[in-house]
C-alpha positions in Angstrom: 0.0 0.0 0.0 1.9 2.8 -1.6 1.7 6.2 -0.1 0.7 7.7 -3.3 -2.4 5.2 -3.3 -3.1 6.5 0.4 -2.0 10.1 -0.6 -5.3 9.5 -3.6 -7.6 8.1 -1.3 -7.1 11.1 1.2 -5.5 8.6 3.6 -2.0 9.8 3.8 -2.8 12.0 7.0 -4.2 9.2 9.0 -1.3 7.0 7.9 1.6 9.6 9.0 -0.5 10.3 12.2 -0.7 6.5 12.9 3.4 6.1 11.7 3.9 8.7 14.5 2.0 7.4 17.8 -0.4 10.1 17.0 -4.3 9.8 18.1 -6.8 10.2 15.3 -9.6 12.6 15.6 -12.6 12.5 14.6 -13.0 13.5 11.3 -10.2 10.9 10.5 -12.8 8.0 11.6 -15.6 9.8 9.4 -13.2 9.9 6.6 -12.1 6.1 7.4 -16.1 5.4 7.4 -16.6 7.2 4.3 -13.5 6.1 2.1 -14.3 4.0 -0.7 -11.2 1.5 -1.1 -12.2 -1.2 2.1 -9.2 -2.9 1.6 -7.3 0.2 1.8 -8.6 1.0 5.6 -8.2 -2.6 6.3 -4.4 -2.3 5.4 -4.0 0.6 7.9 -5.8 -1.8 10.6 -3.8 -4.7 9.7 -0.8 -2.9 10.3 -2.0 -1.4 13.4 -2.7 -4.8 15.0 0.0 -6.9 13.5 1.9 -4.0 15.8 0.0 -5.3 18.9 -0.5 -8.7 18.3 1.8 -10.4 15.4 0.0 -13.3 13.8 -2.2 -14.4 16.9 -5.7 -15.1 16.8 -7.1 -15.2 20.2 -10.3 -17.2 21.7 -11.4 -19.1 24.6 -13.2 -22.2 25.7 -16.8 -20.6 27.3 -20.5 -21.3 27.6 -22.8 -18.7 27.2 -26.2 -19.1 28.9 -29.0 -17.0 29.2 -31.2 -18.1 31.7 -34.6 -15.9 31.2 -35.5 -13.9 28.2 -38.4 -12.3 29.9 -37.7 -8.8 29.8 -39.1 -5.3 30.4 -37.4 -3.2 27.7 -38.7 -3.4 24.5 -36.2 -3.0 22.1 -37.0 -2.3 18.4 -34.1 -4.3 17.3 -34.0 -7.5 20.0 -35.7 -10.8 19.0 -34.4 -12.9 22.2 -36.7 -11.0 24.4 -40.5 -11.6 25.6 -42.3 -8.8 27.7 -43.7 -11.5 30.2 -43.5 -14.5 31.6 -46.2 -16.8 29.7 -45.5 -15.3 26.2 -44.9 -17.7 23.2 -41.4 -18.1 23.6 -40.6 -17.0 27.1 -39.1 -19.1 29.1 -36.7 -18.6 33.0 -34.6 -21.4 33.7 -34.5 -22.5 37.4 -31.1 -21.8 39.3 -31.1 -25.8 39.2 -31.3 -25.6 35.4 -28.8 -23.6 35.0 -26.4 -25.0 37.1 -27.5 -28.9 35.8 -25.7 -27.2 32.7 -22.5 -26.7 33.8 -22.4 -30.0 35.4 -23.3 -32.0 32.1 -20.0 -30.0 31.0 -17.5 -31.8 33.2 -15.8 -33.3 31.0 -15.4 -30.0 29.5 -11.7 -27.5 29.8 -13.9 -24.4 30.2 -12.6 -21.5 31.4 -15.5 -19.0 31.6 -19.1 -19.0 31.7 -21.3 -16.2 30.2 -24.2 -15.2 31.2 -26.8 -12.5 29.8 -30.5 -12.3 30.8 -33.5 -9.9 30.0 -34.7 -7.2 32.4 -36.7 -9.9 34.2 -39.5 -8.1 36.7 -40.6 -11.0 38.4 -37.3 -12.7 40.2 -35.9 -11.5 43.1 -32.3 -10.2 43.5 -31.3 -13.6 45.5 -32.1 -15.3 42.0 -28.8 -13.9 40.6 -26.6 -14.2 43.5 -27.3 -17.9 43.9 -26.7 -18.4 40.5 -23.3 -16.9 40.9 -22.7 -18.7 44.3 -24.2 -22.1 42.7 -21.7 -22.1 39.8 -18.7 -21.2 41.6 -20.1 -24.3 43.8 -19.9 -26.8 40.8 -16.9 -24.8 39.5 -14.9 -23.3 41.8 -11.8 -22.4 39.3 -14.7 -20.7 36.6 -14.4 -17.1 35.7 -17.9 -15.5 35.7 -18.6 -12.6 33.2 -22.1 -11.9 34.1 -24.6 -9.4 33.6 -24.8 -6.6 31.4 -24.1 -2.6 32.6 -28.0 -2.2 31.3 -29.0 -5.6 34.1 -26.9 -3.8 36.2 -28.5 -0.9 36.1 -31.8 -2.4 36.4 -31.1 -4.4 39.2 -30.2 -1.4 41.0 -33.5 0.5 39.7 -35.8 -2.4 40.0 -34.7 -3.6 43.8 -34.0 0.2 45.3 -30.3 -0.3 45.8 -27.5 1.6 43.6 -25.2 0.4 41.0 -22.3 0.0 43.4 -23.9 -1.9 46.2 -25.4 -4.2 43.1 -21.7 -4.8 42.0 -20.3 -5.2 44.9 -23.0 -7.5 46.4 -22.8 -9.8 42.8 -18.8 -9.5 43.1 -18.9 -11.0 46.7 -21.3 -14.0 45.1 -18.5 -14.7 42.8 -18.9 -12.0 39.6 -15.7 -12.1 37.9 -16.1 -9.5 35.1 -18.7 -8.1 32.8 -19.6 -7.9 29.4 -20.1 -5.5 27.2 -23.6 -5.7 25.7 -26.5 -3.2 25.9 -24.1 -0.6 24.5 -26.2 -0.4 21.5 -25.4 2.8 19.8 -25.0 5.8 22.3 -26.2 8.3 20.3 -29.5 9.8 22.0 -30.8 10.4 18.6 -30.5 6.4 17.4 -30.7 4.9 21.5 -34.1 7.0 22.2 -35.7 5.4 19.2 -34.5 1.5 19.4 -34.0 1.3 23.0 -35.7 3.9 24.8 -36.8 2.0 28.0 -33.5 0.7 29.4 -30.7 2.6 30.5 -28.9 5.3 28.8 -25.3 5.9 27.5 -24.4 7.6 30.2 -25.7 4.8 32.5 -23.8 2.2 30.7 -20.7 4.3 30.8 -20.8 5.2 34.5 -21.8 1.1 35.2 -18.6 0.3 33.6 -16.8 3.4 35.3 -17.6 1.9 38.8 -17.1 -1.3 37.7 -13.6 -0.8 36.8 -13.0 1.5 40.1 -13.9 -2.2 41.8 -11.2 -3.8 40.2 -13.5 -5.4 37.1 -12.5 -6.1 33.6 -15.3 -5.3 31.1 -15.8 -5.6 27.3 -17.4 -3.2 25.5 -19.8 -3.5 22.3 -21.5 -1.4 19.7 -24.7 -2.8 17.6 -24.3 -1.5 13.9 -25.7 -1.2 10.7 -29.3 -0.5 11.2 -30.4 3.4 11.7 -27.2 4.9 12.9 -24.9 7.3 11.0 -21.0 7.1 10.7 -20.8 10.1 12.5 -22.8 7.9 15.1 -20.5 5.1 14.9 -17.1 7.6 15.5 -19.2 9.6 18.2 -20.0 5.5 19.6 -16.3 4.3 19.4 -14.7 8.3 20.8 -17.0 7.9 24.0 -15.5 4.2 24.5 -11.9 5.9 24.4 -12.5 8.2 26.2 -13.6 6.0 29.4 -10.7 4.4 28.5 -8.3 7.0 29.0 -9.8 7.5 32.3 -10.3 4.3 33.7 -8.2 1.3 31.3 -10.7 -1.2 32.5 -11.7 -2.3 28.8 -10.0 -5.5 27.8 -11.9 -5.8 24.6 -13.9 -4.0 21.7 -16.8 -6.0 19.6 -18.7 -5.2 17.2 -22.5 -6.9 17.2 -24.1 -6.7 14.0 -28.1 -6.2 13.2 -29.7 -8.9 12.5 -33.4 -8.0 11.0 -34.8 -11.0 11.4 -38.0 -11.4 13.7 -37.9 -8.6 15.7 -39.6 -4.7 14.7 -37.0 -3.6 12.4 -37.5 -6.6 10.0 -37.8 -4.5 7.0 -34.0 -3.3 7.7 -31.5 -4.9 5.5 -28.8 -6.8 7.6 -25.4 -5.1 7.6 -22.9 -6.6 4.7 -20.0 -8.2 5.0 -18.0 -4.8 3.8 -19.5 -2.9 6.6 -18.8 -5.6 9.1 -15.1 -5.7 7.8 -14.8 -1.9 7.8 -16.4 -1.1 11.7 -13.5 -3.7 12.7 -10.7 -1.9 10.8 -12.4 1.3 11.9 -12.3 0.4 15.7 -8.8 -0.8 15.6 -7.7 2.6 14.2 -9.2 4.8 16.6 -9.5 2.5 19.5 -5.6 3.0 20.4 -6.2 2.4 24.1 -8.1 -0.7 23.6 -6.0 -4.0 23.8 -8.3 -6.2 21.5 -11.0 -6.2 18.8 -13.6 -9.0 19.2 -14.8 -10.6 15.8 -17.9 -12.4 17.2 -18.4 -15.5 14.9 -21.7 -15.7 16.1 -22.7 -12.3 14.4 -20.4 -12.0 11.9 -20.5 -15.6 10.5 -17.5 -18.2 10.5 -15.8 -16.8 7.3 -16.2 -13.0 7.8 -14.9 -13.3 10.8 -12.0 -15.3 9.6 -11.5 -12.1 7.4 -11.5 -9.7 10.1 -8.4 -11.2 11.0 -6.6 -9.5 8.3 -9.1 -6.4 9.0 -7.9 -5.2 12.5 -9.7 -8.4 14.7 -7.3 -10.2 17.1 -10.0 -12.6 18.7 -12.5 -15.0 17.5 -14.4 -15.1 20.9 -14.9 -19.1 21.8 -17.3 -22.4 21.9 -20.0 -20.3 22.8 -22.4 -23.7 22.4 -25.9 -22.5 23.7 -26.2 -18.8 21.9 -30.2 -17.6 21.7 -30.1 -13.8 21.5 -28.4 -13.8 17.7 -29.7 -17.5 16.7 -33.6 -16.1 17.7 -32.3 -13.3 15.2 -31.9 -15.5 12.5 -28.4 -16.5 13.2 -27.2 -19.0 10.6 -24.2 -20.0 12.3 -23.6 -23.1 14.1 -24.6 -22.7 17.7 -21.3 -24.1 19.0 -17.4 -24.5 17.4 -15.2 -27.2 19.0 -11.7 -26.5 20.1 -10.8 -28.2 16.8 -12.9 -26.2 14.9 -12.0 -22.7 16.1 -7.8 -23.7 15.6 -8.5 -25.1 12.9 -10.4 -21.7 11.3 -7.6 -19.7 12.6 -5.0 -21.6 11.4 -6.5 -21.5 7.8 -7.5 -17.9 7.9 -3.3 -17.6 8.0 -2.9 -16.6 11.9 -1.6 -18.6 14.9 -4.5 -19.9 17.7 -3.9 -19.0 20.8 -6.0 -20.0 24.0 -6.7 -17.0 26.6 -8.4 -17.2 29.4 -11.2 -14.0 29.9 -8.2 -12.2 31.1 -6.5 -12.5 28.2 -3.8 -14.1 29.9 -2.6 -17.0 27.7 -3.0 -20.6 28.6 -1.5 -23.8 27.2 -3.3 -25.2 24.2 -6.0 -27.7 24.8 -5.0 -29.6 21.5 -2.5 -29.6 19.0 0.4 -27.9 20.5 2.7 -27.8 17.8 2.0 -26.6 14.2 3.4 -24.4 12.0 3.1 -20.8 13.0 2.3 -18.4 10.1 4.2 -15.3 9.7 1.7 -12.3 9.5 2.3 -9.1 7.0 4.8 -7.8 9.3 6.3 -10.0 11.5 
């Protein structure tokens, strides 16, 4: 990627900001948005995380679980949630259930367990702290990422307590870290008209402010390609950075994409695979403070996010295995990957698997150990 081609595409700027450590604004990530050579951008966010991360491809062995989809807010976009309990649909596992889960996983080298819920009315706060208690029970080594900041915040709202004595009181029945759905887009314009009856941007912000005061890790998401602008999107990914400066609690970025099916905004078109590739390359440009980009197979698809690897993505997320909220969307993909499988897709995407933990602290590979490492563009 010459610089005359970059110099053409208006692109020269970014790439002598980026050469020199230099933070891009945000007309930069409008103009990134905007340009119309993908693969261009992708370049500059291949670079940028080849700089990080070399050739590795990170993911993890998890479960994700969602144990009630009866919720209060009434999303445009959501297709997992029922308003109450009774719907066709609806359904709220007992903690028993839940748990009876992760014991028919024993066999199982799992590392974390996930769990997102709707903004259930009807259960009382005990209902989530035995949950937390029960799996570290059957578990004890498990890292729990648990609850969104919108739960959180509705916990607090819903039982009269505050968002601190709700993470503090999950954190002492054995929350681990959170993750980073409900982000949504923050604009008020686009939030107040998909989401308007759950909490706000500046709710989900301070959540994860006071979370990362307590000593939590927390991911952080953005839903795309529905309604919102790309002004939207920089505004979106400028707010995350800027928490970041503050408080360096994110460990990771991922971008969830729209899925139209079966939910109020059916008559949307889903986001292509361009757009999905260019909000990765995006966020790894301006996201300079942010460790890691997530390429969510779930949303993405398998080979997209393959792609992303060359596109700014350093992670793949993990085994997933019982996924409703995108797969009630109209998810295609395959509602679990095996170790296997995910190495496997790494390794043929041309990058090197590596096993983290939620941390991102690397463990030793649950299979093949040795294989030949590919090199990366740059190293």
């Amino acid at each position: 990627m010459t610089m005359a081609r970059l110099r053409l595409l208006g692109l020269d700027t970014i790439a002598q900001k980026l050469d020199a450590g230099e933070r891009l604004s945000f007309d930069d990530g409008v103009a990134l948005f905007t340009c119309p050579d993908l693969h261009a951008v992708g370049w500059l966010a291949n670079r940028e995380r080849e700089r990080r991360h070399g050739a590795r491809t990170y993911y993890n062995v998890n479960l994700r679980l969602e144990a009630t989809n009866v919720c209060q807010a009434n999303c445009l976009f959501c297709s997992f949630a029922r308003l109450k309990a009774g719907d066709p649909q609806a359904y709220t596992l007992s903690v028993e259930q839940v748990l009876d889960k992760l014991r028919a996983r024993a066999d199982q080298p799992l590392t974390e367990v996930h769990v997102v819920n709707g903004l259930h009315p009807g259960l009382p706060f005990s209902y989530y702290t035995e949950l937390l208690r029960g799996m570290k029970a059957v578990r004890p080594g498990i890292h729990l990422k648990c609850f969104t900041a919108v739960e959180i915040a509705f916990f607090a709202d819903h039982y009269g307590m505050t968002d601190e004595a709700v993470l503090r009181e999950l954190m002492a029945a054995g929350l681990d870290s959170l993750p980073g759905g409900g982000a949504e887009i923050f604009a008020e314009r686009v939030r107040t008209r998909i989401a308007h009856d759950k909490a706000d941007a500046a709710r989900y912000l301070g959540v994860h402010r006071l979370a990362h005061g307590l000593g939590l890790r927390t991911n952080v998401t953005m839903l795309y390609g529905h309604i919102e602008t790309f002004a939207e999107r920089v505004d979106h990914l400028l707010r995350i950075r800027a928490l970041q400066d503050e408080t360096g609690g994110f460990q990771a970025f991922i971008p969830l994409a729209f899925h139209p099916d079966h939910n109020q905004m059916r008559k949307l078109p889903a986001p292509t695979a361009t757009d999905t590739l260019r909000v990765h390359a995006v966020a790894r440009l301006l996201l300079d403070n942010v460790a890691h980009i997530k390429a969510f197979w779930i949303a993405t698809g398998v080979d997209v996010a393959q792609i992303a690897q060359w596109y700014g993505a350093d992670d793949l997320d993990g085994t997933v295995q019982e996924e409703r909220i995108y797969h009630m969307a109209g998810s295609r993909t395959p509602e679990t990957l095996s170790i296997a499988d995910i190495r496997r897709l790494i390794r043929i995407a041309g990058r090197e698997p590596v096993e983290r933990d939620t941390l991102y602290r690397v463990l030793e590979p649950a299979g093949d150990a040795v294989e030949d490492r590919p090199a990366g563009l740059l190293h």
